[in-house]
N, C-alpha and C positions, 0 to 999 in steps of 0.2 A: 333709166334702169341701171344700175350698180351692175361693174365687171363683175363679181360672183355670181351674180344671178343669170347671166347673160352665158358666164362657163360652165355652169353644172347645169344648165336645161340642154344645152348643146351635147355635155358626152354623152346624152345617154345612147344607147347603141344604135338603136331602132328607129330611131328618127335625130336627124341632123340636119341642122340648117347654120347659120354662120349667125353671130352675134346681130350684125345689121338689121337683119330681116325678125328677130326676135323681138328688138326693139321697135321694127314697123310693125309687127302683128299685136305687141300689147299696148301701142299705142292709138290701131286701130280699133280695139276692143275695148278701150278709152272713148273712144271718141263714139262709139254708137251707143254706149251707156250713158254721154252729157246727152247726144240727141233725145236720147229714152227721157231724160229727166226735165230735158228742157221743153217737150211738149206734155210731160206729168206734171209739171210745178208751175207753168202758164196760166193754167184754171187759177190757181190759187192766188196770185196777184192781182185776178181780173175779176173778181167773184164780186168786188162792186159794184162797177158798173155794169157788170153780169145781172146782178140782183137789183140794182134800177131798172133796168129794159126791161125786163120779165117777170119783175117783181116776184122774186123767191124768198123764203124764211130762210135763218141760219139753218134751220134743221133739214130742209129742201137740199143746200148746199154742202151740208155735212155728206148727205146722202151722195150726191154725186160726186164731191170729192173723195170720198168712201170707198163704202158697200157696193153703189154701181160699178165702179172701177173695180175694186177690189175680189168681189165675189165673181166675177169672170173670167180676171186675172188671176189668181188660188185656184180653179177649178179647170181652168184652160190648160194650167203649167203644167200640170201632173200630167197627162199624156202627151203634150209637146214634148216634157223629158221621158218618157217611154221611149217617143220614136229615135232624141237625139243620143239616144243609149245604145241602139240599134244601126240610124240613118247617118249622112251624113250632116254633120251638126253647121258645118259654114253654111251650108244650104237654105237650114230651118232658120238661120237669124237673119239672112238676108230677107227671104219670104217675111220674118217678123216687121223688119222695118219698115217694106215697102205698107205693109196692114196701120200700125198704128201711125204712119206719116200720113196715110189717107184720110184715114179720121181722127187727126187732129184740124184739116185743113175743115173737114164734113162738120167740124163743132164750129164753124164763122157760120155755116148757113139756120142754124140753130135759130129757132122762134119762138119755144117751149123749153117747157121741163121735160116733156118726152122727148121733143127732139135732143136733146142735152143728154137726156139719159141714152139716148139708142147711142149719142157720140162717144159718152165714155162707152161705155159697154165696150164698143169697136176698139175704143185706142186699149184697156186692158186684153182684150184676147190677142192683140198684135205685140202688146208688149212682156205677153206671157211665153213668149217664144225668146225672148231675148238672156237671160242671166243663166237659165239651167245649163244650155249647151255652152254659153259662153263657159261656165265656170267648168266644166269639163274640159272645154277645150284647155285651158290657162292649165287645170290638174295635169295634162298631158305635153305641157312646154314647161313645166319647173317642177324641180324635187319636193318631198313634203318638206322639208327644212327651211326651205324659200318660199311654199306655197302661200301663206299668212301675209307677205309683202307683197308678193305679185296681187294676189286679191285685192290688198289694201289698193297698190295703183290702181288696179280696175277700179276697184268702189272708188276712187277720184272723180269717176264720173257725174257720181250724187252733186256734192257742193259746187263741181264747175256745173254744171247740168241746171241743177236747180239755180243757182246764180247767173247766170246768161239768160234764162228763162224768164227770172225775174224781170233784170235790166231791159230786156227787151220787150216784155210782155205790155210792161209799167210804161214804159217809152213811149213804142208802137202804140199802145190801147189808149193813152191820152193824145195823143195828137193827130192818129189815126183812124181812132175806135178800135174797141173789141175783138171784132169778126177780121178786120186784116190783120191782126196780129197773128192769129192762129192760121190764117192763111201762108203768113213769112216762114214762122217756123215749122209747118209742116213739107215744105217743100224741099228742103237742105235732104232730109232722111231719103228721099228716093233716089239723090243724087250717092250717097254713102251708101245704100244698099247692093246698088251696082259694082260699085269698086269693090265692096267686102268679098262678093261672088268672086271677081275676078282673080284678089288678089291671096285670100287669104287658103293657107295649105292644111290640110285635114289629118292632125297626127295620128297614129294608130292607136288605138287606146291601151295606154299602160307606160306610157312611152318612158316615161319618166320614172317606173318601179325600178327598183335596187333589186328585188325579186320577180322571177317570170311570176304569171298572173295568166287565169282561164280566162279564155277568149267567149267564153258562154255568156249570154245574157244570163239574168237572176232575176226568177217571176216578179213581178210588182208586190204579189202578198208576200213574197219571204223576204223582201225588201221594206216591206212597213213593216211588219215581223219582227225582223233584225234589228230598224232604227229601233223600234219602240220598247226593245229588248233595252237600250243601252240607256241606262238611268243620268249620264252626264247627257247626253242627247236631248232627255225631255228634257231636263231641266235648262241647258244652255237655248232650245227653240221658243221657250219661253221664254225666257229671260231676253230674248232678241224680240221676241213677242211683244214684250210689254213696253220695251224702249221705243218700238215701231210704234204701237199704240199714240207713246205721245208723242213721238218724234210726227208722224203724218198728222195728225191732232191742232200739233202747233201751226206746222208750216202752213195748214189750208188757212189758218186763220188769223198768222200774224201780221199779215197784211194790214188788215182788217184792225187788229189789235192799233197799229201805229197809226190808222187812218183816223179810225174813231176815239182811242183814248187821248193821243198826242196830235190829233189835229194835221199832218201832213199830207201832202199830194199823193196823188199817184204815183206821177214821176220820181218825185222825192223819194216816197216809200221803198220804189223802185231801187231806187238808186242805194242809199244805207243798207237795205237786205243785200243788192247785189254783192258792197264792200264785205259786210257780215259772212256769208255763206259763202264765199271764199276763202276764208280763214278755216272752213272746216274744211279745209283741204290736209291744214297742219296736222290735227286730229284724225284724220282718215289714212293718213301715209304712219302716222307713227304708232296707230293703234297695232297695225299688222307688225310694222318693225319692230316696234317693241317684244310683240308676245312672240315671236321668233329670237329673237336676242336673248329674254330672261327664260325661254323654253327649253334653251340647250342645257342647263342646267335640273328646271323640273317644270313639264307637262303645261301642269296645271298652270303658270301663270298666262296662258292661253284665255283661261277663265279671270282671271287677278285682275290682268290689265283691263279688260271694260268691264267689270265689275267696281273698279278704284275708282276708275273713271266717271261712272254711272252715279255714283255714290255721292261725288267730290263736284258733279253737276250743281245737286240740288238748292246748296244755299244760294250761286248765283243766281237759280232761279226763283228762289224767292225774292233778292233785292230785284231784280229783275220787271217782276210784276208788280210790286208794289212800291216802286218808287212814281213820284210823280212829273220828275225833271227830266222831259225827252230827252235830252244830250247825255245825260246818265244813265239812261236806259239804251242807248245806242253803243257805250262803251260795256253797258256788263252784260249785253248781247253775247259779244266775242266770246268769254270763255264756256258758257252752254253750246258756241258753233263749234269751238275744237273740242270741249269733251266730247259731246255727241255721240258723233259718228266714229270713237275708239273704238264704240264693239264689231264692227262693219268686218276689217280683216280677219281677225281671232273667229269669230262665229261662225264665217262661214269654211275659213280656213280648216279649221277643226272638223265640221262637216266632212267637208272631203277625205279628210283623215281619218277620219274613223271606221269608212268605207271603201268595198273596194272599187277598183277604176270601172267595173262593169256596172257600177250603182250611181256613179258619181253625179249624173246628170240628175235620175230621179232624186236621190238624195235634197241633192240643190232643189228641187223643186218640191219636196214634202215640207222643208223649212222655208220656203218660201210662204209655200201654203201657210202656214201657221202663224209667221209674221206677218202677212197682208191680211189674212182674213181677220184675224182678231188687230194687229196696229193699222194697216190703209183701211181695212175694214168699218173697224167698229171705232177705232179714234178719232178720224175727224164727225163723223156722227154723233158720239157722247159730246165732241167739244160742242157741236151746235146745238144740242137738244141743251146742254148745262146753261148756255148762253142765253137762250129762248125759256128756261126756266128761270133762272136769276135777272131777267130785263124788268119785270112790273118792281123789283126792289132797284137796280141799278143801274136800269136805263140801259145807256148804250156804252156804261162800265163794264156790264157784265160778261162782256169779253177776257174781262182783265182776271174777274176772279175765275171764268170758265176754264182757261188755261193754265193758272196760276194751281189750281184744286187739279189738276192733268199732270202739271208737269212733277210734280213734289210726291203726288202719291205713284203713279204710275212709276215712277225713276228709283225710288226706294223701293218697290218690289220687285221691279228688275232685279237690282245689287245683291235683293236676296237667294234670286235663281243662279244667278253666275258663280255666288259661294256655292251653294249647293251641288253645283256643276260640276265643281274640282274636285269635290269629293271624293269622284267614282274616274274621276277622266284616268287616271294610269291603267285603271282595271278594266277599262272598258277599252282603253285601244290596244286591245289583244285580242277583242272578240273576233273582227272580219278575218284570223284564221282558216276560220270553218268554211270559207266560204274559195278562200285562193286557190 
């Protein structure tokens, strides 16, 4: 973490702590976001030899990379951020990790599609508890000037997350099988769930306003109310909406993409996703620093930068999918891994901005809603149903174009919510007056 961010979350009055410890706290909340990601993004590397044991369709597996996850995760977060609005929030995310580290280990004993489903189901309502309070807690250790970076470190947790998850998954599941993999990585989260309890301190909320701020919660209805008032709002949770869409779309399936079109291993697979989805670490640290840098100047490029970004994706994803030379397609990976995940800091950063500290959790959690339900949701599901639709023409191609028809349309109607976005954003962060 950069000396300026480490000295303006420390002045503020109401809560002080020393540079050191700011640095352990947001690197703790680092490190239980890779956990989150690295027992979310394990399914996804495994979904092979998942779908030989149990013999599942891509559309089966859409589902459960999905909608089962998803639509209990969206529906769980929302009063999990109620209570971390109210409770204390280090408490509710310890309580989160110990739930989905439980049933990420409960998915090895898996013999079914149901049983597969009751295990997601479990790891989404345990991992519905993780991001609202966090990102509240992060609103309440840094200024909004810094808030878009600090976010961005946190969202680091995605590409290390999901990269460890891979590597290990891919590793473990070929030379171990399956089921002990998800046993490995399930068991680290119990041991971080403890420490987070012990260690981590519960700032007052507001800690960080330049202005005092009511100490009153804000009903839930004048809190959807409010967001749905703020026309940059709709427009940027969609616009995150739709990136999620492909972005959870691809990941369930890229695996799968390299195993089946390009012929590689497991482990292999493993392994090149691993180096790939590292590099979106670049893109996830500089989407927030970015739209904090060109934002001192004006608002909106909050919105510019993952909209540029979003936009400036699509042609590598077209040589992407249709090239047919694996070592080519390994190299024009990288630049879909750093664009990516640019909208990760500005979106949600913005989020918290635009509301006040007594919403911030639910906030976090209305946009979450909207991104999982409709991207973890409904995107790896359309990729598998597209896949299972296009197979009697392309066999076991039709991976290629399933993604390829995902990544291009979905990413360009993104680009067009995030303009839209900027629109209204200076007009709209004036609104939460009413409410301070």
């Amino acid at each position: 973490m950069s000396e300026p961010l480490e000295r303006e979350a420390t002045e503020s009055g109401s809560f002080n702590t020393t540079p050191g410890y700011l640095n352990y706290a947001l690197a703790m909340f680092v490190l239980v976001y890779v956990i989150n990601f690295v027992d979310r993004q394990i399914f996804s590397i495994l979904i092979e030899p998942i779908r030989a044991e149990i013999e599942l369709s891509d559309t089966q597996l859409g589902l459960l990379g999905g909608i089962a996850f998803a639509l209990f995760y969206t529906f769980a977060g929302i009063p999990i951020a109620r209570w971390a609005d109210v409770g204390v929030r280090k408490n509710i995310v310890s309580m989160a990790i110990l739930i989905w580290s439980a049933m990420t280990m409960f998915t090895g004993t898996a013999k079914s599609f149901a049983m597969l489903l009751v295990a997601r189901i479990g790891v989404g309502i345990g991992e519905a508890g993780c991001s609202p309070p966090i990102h509240s807690l992060i609103s309440d250790y840094f200024p909004e000037e810094r808030r878009a970076t600090a976010l961005s470190i946190y969202s680091l947790g995605i590409p290390i997350g999901g990269a460890i998850g891979t590597l290990a998954g891919g590793w473990i599941g070929e030379y171990f099988g399956w089921r002990t993999a998800f046993y490995v990585v399930g068991l680290p989260g119990i041991v971080v769930a403890l420490i987070f309890y012990f260690t981590i301190k519960e700032p007052p909320r507001g800690a960080t306003e330049k202005k005092p701020i009511s100490a009153d919660s804000v009903p839930l209805m004048d809190t959807l109310k409010f967001m749905w008032s703020l026309r940059s709002f709709r427009h940027l949770s969609f616009a995150g909406a739709l990136h999620a869409f492909v972005g959870y779309g691809v990941a369930l399936f890229l695996p799968s993409f390299f195993i089946r079109v390009h012929g590689f291993g497991l482990a292999e697979t493993s392994t090149y996703l691993f180096l790939i989805g590292l590099t979106g670490m670049i893109g996830t640290f500089f989407g927030g620093y970015l739209g904090d840098k060109f934002a001192d100047r004006d608002k909106r490029w909050y919105m510019g930068i993952p909209g540029i970004a979003t936009l400036a994706s699509v042609p590598f994803a077209v040589l992407f999918y249709t090239t047919g030379d694996p070592i080519l397609a390994l190299f024009l990976a990288v630049p879909g891994a750093i664009l990516g995940p640019m909208y990760l800091g500005p979106t949600f950063g913005m989020t918290q901005t635009l509301v006040t500290p007594a919403m911030r959790a639910t906030a976090s959690a209305i946009l979450l809603f909207v991104l999982n339900l409709i991207g973890l949701g409904l995107g790896p599901v359309f990729a598998g149903m597209l896949s299972d639709g296009l197979r009697p023409s392309y066999g076991e191609e039709s991976i290629r174009y399933s993604l390829l028809i995902l990544a291009v349309g979905g990413n360009l109607w993104s680009a067009l919510h995030y303009y839209l976005a900027s629109r209204t954003l200076r007009e709209d962060l004036g609104a939460k007056a009413v409410f301070a």
